[in-house]
C-alpha positions, -999 to +999 in steps of 0.1 A: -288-068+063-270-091+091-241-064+111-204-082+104-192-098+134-161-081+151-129-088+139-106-102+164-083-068+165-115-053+172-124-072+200-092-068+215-090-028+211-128-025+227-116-050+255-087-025+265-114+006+259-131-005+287-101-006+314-095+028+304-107+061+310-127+075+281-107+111+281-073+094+280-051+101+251-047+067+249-085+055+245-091+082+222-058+065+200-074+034+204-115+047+195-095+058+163-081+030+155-112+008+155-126+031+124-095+044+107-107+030+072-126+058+075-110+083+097-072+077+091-064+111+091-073+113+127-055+084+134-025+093+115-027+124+136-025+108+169+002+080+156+023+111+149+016+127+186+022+091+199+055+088+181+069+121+186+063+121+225+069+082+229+044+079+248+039+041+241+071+037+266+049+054+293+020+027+288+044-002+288+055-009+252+093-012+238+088+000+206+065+024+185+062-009+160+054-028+197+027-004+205+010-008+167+015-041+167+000-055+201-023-023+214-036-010+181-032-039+161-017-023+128+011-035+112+047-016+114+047-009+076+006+005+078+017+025+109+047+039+090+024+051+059-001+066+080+023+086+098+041+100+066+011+101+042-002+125+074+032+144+077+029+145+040-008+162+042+005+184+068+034+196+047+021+200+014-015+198+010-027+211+047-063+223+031-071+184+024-073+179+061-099+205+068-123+185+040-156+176+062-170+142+065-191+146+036-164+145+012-133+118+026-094+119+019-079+097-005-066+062+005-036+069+028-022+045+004-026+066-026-013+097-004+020+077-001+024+074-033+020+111-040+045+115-011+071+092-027+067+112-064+076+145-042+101+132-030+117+113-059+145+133-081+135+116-113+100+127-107+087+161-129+068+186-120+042+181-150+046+136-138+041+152-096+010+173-112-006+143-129-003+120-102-017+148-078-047+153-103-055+114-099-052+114-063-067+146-045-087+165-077-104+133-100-101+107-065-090+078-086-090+047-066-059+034-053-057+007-080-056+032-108-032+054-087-009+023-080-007+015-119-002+053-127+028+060-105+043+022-112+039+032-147+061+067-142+083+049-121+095+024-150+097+050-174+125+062-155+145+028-155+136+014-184+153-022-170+129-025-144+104-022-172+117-047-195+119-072-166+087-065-153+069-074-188+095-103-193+084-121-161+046-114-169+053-130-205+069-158-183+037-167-160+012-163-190+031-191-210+029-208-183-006-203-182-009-212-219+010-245-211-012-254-189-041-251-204-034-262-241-027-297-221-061-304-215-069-297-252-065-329-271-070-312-307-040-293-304-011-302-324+023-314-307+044-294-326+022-259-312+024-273-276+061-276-281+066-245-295+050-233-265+074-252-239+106-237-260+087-206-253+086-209-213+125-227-222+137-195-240+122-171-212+140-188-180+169-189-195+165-151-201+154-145-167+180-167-151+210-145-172+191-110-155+190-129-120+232-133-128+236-103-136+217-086-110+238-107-084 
C-alpha cells in the first residue's frame, strides 16, 4: 500500500519542527498536533496549558484563534472543542484519560456533545445516562451520537422538530420533482400534484421564516 502524501498543514507544522528545539513546549504542541486524530487528548491537554498561560503571545501570535489557525493549523471552532471536550474529561470522567493506547477515547466530537447534555437544563439524568452509554461504555460512532443527542434535543422544543422534518419534506419533493421529469409515462395531473406539493410547503416555510423574524 502507497503511504498518503503529506497534507499541506502537515508540511507546514514539520517545516517549523525543524527550527525548533525538540524539548520545547512548543515543538512538543506542534508533534501533537500532526497526529491528534489519534491522540487529541494529548493535544487537547497542551491547547489547554497553551491557553491558560498565553503562551502563544510569547512566540509571536495575537490571538489563541491566531496561534491555531497559522502555527497548528486547526480551526478556532476545532480548537475550542478540544479544549472543552478535554476540560470536560478532566471534570467529569478523569478515568477516560488514563485509558492506554490500546483502547482510544471517543471522538472529541462525541465528547462535546456529552459536555453540552451536562450542561443543558432540559437534559435528564436518565437522557445524560443514555447519551453517556453511547459515547464512553457501547463507543457509538460520532454519527450515531450526533443523531441521538439531536434527537433529545428536539424532543425538548418540539418547533425545532416540526421544522426540521418540514424542510426535509421540502428538499425530497424537490427531489421527486425532479426526477418524475425525466419519466415520460407519468401522468400530468401526478407531476402537478407534486409541484402544488413543493407550492404548499414554501409557503409554509416562508410563514415560519416570518414568524421567526
Amino acid at each position: 500500500m502507497e503511504e498518503k502524501s503529506p497534507t499541506k498543514g502537515s508540511q507546514h507544522i514539520e517545516q517549523l519542527m525543524r527550527q525548533l528545539p525538540p524539548e520545547s513546549e512548543r515543538y512538543q504542541v506542534l508533534a501533537t498536533a500532526k497526529q491528534f486524530k489519534s491522540s487529541w487528548v494529548e493535544l487537547g491537554e497542551w491547547l489547554a496549558k497553551v491557553s491558560n498561560k498565553k503562551q502563544f503571545s510569547e512566540w509571536g501570535f495575537t490571538s489563541f484563534e491566531d496561534y491555531c489557525t497559522k502555527e497548528i493549523r486547526i480551526r478556532r471552532q476545532t480548537a475550542e472543542k478540544l479544549l472543552l471536550a478535554f476540560r470536560f474529561l478532566e471534570r467529569r470522567e478523569p478515568s477516560l484519560l488514563e485509558r492506554n493506547e490500546k483502547r482510544p477515547l471517543p471522538d472529541y466530537r462525541s465528547i462535546d456533545l456529552l459536555r453540552k447534555a451536562d450542561e443543558r437544563e432540559h437534559f435528564s439524568m436518565e437522557e445524560y445516562s443514555e447519551l453517556r452509554q453511547a459515547v464512553i461504555e457501547e463507543e457509538r460512532n460520532h454519527p450515531s451520537v450526533a443523531k441521538r443527542f439531536r434527537d433529545m434535543t428536539h424532543s425538548h422544543q418540539p418547533e425545532q422538530k416540526t421544522l426540521h422534518q418540514h424542510r426535509n419534506a421540502l428538499l425530497a419533493a424537490k427531489r421527486l420533482a425532479t426526477s418524475l421529469q425525466e419519466i415520460a409515462e407519468v401522468p400530468e395531473e401526478l407531476s402537478q400534484a407534486v409541484v402544488q406539493l413543493i407550492g404548499f410547503l414554501e409557503e409554509r416555510d416562508a410563514e415560519r421564516g416570518t414568524r421567526d423574524e
